[in-house]
PDB file of N, CA, C and O in Angstrom:
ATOM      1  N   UNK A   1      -3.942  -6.256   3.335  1.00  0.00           N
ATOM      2  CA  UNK A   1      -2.559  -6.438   3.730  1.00  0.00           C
ATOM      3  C   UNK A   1      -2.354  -7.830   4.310  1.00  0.00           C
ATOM      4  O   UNK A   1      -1.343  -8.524   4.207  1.00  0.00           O
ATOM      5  N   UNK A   2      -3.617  -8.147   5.007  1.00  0.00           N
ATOM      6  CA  UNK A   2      -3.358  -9.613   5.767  1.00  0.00           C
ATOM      7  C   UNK A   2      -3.104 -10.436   4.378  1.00  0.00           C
ATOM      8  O   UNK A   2      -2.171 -11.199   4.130  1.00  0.00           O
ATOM      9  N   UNK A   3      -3.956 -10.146   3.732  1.00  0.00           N
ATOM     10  CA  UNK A   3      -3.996 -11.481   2.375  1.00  0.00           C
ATOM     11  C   UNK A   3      -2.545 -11.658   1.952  1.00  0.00           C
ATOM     12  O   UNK A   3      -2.020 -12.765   1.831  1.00  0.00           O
ATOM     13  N   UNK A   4      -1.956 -10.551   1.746  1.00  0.00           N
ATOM     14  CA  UNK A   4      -0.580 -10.380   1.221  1.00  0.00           C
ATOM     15  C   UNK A   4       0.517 -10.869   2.061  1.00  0.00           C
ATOM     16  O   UNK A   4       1.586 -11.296   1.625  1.00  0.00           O
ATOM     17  N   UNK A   5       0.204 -10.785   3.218  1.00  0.00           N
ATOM     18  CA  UNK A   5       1.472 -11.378   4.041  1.00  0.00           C
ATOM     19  C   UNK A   5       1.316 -12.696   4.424  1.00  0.00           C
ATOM     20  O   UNK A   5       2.142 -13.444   4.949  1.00  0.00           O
ATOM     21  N   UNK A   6      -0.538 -13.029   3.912  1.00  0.00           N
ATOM     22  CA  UNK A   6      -0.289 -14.989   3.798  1.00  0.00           C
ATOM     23  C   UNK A   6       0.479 -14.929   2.359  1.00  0.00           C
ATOM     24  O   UNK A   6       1.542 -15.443   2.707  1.00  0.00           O
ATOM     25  N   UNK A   7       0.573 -14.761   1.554  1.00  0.00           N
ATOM     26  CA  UNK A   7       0.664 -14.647   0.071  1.00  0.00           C
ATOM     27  C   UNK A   7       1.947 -15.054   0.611  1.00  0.00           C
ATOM     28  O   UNK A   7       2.302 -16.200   0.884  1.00  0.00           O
ATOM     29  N   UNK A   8       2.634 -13.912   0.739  1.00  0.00           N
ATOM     30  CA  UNK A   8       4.519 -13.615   0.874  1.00  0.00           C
ATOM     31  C   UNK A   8       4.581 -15.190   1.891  1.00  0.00           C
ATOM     32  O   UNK A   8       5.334 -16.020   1.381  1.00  0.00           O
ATOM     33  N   UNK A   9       4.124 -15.501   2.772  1.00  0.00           N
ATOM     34  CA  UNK A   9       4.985 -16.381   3.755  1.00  0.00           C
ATOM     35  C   UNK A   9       4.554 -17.977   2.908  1.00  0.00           C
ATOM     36  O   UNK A   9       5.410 -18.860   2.856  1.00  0.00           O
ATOM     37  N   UNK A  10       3.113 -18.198   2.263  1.00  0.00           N
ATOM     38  CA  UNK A  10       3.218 -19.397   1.301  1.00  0.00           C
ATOM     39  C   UNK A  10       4.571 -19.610   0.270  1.00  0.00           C
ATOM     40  O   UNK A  10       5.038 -20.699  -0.064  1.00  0.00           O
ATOM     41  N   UNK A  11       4.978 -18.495  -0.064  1.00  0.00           N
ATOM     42  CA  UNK A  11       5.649 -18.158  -1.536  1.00  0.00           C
ATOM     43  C   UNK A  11       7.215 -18.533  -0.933  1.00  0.00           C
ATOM     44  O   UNK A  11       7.959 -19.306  -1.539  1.00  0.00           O
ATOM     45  N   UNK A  12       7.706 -17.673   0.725  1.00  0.00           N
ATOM     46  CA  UNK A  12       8.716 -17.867   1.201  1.00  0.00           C
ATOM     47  C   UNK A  12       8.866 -19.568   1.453  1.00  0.00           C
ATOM     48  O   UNK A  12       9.652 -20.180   0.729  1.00  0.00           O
ATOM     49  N   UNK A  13       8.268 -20.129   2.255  1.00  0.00           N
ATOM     50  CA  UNK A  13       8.025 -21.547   2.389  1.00  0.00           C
ATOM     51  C   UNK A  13       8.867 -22.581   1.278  1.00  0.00           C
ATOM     52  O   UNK A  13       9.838 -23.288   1.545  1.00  0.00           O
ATOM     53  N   UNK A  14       8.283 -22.457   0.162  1.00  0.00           N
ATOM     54  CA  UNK A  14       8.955 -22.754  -0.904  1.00  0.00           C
ATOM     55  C   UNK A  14       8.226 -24.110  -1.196  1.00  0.00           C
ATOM     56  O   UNK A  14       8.788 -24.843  -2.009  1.00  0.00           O
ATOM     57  N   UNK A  15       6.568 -24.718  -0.414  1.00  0.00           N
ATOM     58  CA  UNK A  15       6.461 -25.808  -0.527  1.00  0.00           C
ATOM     59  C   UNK A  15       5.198 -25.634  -1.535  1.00  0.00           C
ATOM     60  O   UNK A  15       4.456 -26.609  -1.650  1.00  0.00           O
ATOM     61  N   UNK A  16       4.981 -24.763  -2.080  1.00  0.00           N
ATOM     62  CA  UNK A  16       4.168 -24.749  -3.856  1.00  0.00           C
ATOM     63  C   UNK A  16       4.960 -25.233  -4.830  1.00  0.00           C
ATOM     64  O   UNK A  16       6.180 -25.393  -4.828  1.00  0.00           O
ATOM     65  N   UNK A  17       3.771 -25.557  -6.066  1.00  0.00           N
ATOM     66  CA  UNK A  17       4.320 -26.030  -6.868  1.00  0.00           C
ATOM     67  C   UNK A  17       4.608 -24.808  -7.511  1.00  0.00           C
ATOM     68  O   UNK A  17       4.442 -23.720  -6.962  1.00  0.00           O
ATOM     69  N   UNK A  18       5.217 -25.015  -9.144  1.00  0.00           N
ATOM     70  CA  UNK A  18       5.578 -23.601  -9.594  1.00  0.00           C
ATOM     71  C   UNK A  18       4.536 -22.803 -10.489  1.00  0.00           C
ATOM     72  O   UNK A  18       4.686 -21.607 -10.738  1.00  0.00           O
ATOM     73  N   UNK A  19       3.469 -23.559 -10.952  1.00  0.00           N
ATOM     74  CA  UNK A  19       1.953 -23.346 -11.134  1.00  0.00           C
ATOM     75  C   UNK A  19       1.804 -22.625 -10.141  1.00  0.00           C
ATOM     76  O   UNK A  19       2.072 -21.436 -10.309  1.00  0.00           O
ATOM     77  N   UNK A  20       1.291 -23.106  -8.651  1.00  0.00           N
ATOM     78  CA  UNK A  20       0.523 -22.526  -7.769  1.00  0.00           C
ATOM     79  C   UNK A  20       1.272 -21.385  -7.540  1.00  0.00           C
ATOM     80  O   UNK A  20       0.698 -20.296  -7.517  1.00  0.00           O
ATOM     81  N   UNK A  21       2.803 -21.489  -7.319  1.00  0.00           N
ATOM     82  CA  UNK A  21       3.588 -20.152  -7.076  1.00  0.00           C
ATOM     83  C   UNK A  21       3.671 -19.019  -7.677  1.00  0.00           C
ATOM     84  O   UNK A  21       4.015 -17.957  -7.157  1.00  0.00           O
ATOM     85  N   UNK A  22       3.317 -19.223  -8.947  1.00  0.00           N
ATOM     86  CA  UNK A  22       3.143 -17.946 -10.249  1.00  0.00           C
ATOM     87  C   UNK A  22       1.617 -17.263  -9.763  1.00  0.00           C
ATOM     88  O   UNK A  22       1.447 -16.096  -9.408  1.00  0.00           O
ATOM     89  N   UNK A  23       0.650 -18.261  -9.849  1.00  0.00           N
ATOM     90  CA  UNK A  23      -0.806 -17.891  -9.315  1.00  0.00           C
ATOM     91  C   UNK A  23      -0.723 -16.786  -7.801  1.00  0.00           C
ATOM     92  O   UNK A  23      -1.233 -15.672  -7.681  1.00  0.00           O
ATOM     93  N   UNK A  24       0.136 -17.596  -6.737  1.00  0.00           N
ATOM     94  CA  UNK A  24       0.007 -17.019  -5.785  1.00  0.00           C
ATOM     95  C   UNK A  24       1.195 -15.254  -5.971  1.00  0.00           C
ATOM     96  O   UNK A  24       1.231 -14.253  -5.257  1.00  0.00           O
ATOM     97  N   UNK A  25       1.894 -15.585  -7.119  1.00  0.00           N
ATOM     98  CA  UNK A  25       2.801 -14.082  -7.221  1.00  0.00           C
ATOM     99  C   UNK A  25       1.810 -13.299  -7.873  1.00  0.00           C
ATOM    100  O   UNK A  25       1.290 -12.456  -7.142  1.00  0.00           O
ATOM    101  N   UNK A  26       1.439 -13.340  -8.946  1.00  0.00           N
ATOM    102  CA  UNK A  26       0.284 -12.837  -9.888  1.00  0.00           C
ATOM    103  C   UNK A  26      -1.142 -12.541  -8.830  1.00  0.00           C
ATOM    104  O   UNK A  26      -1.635 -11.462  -9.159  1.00  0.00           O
ATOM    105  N   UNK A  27      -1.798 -13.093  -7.852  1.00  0.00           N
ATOM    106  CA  UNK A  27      -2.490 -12.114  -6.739  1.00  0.00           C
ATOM    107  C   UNK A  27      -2.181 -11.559  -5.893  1.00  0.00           C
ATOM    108  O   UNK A  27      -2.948 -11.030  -5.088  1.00  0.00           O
ATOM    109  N   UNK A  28      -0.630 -11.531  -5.846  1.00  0.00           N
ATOM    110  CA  UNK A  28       0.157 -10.994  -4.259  1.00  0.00           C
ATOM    111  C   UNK A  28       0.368  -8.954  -5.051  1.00  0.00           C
ATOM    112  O   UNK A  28       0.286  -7.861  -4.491  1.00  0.00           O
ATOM    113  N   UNK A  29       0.630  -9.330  -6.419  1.00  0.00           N
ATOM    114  CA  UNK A  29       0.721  -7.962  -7.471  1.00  0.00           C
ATOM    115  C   UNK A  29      -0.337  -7.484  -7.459  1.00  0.00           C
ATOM    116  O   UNK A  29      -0.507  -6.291  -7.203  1.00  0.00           O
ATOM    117  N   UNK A  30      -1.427  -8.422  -7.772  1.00  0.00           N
ATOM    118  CA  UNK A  30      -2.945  -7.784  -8.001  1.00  0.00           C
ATOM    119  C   UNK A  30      -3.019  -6.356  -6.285  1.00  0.00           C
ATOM    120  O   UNK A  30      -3.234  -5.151  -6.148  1.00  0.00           O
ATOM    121  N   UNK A  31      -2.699  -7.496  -5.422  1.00  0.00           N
ATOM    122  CA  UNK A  31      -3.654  -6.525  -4.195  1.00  0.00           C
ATOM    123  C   UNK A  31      -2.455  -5.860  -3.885  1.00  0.00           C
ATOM    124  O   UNK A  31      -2.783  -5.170  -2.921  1.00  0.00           O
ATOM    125  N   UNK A  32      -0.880  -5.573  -4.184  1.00  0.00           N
ATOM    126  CA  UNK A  32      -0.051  -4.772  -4.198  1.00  0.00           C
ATOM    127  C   UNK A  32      -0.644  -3.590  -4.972  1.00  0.00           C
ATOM    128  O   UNK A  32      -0.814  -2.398  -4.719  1.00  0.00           O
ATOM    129  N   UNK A  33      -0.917  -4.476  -6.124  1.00  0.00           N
ATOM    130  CA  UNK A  33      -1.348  -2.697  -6.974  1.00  0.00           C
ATOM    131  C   UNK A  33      -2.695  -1.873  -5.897  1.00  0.00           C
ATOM    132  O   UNK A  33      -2.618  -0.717  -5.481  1.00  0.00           O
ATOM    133  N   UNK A  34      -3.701  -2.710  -5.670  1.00  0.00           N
ATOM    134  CA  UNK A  34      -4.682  -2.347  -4.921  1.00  0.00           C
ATOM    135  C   UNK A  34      -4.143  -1.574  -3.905  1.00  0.00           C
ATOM    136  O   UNK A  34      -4.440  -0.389  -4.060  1.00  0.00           O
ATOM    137  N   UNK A  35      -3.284  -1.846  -2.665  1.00  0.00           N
ATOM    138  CA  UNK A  35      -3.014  -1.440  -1.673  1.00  0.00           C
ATOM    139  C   UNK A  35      -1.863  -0.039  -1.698  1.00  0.00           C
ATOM    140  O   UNK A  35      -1.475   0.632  -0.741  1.00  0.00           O
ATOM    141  N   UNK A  36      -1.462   0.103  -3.377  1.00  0.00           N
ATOM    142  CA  UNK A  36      -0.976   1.341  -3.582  1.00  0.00           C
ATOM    143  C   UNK A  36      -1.945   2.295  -4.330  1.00  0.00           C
ATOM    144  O   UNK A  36      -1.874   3.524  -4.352  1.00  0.00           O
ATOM    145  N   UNK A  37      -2.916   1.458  -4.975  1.00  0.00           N
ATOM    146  CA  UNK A  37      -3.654   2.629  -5.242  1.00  0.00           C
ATOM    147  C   UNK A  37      -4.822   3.703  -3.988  1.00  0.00           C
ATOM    148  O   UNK A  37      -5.453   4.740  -4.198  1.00  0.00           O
ATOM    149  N   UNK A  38      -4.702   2.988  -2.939  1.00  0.00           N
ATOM    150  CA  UNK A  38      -5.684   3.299  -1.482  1.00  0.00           C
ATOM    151  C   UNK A  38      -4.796   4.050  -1.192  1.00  0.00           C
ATOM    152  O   UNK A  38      -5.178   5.220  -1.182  1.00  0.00           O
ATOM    153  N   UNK A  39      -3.232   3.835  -0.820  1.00  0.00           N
ATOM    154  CA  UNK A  39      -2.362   5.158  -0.441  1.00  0.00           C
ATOM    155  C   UNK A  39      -2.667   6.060  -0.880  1.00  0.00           C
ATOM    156  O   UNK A  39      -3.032   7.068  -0.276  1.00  0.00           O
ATOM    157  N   UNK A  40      -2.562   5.857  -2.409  1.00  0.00           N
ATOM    158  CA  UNK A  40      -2.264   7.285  -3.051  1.00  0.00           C
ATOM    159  C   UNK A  40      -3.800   7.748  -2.999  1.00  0.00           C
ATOM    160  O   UNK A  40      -3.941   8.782  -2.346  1.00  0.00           O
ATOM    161  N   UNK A  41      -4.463   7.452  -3.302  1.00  0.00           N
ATOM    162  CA  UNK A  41      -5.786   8.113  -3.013  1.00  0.00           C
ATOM    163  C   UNK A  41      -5.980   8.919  -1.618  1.00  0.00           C
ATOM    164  O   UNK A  41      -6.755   9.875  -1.635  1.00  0.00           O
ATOM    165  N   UNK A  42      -5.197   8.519  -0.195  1.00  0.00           N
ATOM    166  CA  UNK A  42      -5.102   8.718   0.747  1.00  0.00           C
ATOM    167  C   UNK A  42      -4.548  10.052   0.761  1.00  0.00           C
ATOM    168  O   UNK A  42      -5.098  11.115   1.048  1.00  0.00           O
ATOM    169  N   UNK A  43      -3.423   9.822   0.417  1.00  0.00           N
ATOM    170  CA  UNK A  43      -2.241  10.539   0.155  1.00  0.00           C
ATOM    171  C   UNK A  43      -2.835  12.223  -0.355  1.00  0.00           C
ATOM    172  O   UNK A  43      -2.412  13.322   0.002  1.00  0.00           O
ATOM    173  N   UNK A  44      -3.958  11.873  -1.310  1.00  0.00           N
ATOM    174  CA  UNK A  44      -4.241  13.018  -2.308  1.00  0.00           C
ATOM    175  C   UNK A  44      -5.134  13.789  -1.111  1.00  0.00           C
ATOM    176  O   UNK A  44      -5.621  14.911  -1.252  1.00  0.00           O
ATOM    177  N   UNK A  45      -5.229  13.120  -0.137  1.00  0.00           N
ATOM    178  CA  UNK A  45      -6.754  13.551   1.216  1.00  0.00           C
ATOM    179  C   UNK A  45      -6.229  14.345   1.893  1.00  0.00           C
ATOM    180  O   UNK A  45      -6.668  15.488   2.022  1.00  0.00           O
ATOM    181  N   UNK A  46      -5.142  13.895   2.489  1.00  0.00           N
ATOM    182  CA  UNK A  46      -4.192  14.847   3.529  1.00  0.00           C
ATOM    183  C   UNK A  46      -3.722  16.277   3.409  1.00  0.00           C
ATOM    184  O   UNK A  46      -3.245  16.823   2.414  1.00  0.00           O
ATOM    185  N   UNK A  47      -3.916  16.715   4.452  1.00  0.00           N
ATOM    186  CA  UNK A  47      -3.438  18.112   4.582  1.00  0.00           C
ATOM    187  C   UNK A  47      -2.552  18.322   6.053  1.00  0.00           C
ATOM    188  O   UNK A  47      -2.536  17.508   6.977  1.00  0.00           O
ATOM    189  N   UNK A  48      -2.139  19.067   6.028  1.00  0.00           N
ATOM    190  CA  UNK A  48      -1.067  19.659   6.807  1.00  0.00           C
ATOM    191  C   UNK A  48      -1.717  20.635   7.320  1.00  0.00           C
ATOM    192  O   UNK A  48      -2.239  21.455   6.565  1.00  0.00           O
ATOM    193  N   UNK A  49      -1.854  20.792   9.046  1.00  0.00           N
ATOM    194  CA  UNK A  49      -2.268  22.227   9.399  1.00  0.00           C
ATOM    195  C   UNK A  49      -0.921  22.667  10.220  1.00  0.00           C
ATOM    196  O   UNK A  49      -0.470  21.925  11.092  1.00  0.00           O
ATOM    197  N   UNK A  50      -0.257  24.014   9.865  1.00  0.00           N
ATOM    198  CA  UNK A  50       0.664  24.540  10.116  1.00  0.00           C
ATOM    199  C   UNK A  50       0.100  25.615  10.834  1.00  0.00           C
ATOM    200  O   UNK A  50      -1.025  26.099  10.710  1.00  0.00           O
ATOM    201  N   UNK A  51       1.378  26.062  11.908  1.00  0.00           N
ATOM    202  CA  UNK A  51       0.907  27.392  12.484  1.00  0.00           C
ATOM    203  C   UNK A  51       2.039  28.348  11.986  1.00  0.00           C
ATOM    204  O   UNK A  51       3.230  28.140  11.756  1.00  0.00           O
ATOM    205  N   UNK A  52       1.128  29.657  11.884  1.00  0.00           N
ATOM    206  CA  UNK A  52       1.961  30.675  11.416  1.00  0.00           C
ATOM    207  C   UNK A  52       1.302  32.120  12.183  1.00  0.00           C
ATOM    208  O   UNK A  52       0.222  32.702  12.076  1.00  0.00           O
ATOM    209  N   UNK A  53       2.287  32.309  12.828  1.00  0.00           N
ATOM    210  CA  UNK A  53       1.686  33.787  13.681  1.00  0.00           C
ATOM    211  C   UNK A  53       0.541  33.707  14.512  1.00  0.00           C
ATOM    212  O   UNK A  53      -0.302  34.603  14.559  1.00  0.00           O
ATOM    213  N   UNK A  54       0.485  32.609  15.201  1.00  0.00           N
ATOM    214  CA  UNK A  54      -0.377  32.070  15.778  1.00  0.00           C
ATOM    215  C   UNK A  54      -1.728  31.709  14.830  1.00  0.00           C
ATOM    216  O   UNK A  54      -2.646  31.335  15.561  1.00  0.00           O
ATOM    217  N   UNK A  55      -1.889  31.713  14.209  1.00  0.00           N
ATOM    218  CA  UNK A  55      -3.028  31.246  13.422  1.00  0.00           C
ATOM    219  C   UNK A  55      -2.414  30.131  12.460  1.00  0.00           C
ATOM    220  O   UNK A  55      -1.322  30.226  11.901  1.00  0.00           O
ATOM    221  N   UNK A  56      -3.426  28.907  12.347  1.00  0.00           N
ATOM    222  CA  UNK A  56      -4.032  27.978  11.922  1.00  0.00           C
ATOM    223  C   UNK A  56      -4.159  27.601   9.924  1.00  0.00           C
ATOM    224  O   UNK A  56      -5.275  27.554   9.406  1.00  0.00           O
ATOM    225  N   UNK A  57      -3.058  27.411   9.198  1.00  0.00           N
ATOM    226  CA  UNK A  57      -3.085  27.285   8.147  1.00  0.00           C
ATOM    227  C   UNK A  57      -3.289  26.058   7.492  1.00  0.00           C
ATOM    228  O   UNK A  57      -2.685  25.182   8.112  1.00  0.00           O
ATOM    229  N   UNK A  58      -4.054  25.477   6.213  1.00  0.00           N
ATOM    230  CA  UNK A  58      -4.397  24.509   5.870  1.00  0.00           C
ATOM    231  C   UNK A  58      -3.043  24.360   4.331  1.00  0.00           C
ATOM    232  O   UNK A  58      -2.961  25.349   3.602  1.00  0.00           O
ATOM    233  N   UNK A  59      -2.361  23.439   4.094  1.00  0.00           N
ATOM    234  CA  UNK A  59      -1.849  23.489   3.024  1.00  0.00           C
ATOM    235  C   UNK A  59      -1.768  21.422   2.372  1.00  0.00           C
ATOM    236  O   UNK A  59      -1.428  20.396   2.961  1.00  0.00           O
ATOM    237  N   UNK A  60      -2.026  21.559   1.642  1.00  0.00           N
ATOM    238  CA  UNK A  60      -2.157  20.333   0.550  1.00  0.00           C
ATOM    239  C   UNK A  60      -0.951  19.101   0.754  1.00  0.00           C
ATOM    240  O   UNK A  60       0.116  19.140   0.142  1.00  0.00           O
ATOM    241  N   UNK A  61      -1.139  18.545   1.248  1.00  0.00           N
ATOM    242  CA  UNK A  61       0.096  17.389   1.408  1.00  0.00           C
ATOM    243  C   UNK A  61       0.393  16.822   0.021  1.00  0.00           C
ATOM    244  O   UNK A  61      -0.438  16.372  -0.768  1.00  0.00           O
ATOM    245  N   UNK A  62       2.364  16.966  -0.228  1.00  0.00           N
ATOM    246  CA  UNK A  62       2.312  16.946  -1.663  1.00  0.00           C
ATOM    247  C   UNK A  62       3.434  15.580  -1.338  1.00  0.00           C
ATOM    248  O   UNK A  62       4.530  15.667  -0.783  1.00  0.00           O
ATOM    249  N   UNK A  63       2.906  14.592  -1.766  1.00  0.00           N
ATOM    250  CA  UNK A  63       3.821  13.200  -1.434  1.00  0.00           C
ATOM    251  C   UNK A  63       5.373  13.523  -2.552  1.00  0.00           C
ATOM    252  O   UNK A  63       5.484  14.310  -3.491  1.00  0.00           O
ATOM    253  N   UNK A  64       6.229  12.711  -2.054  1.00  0.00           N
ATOM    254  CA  UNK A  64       7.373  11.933  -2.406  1.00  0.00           C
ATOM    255  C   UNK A  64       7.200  11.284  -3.818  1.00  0.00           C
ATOM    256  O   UNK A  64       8.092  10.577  -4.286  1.00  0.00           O
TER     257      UNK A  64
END
């Protein structure tokens, strides 16, 4: 995430060339895709423990 938010604030700046700026959009995507594929992998981990009648239920966290 750190890499990405140097990425975004070089890119905001506006003082790249438009070479370096494509380069720096094209790895800011790379570790975007990366950093959504770790969610969702995350995502697939989680569970929810609910109570029901006083006891302790496990159910599957189903994302958005």
């Amino acid at each position: 995430m750190k890499n990405l938010e140097t990425i975004v604030t070089e890119l905001e700046k506006g003082d790249l060339s438009l070479d370096d700026s494509v380069k720096k959009f094209e790895e800011g995507i790379k570790i975007s895709k990366e950093c959504n594929s770790i969610l969702e992998s995350a995502e697939k981990k989680i569970s929810i423990l609910l109570e029901k009648d006083g006891e302790l239920t496990e159910e599957s966290f189903v994302g958005e």
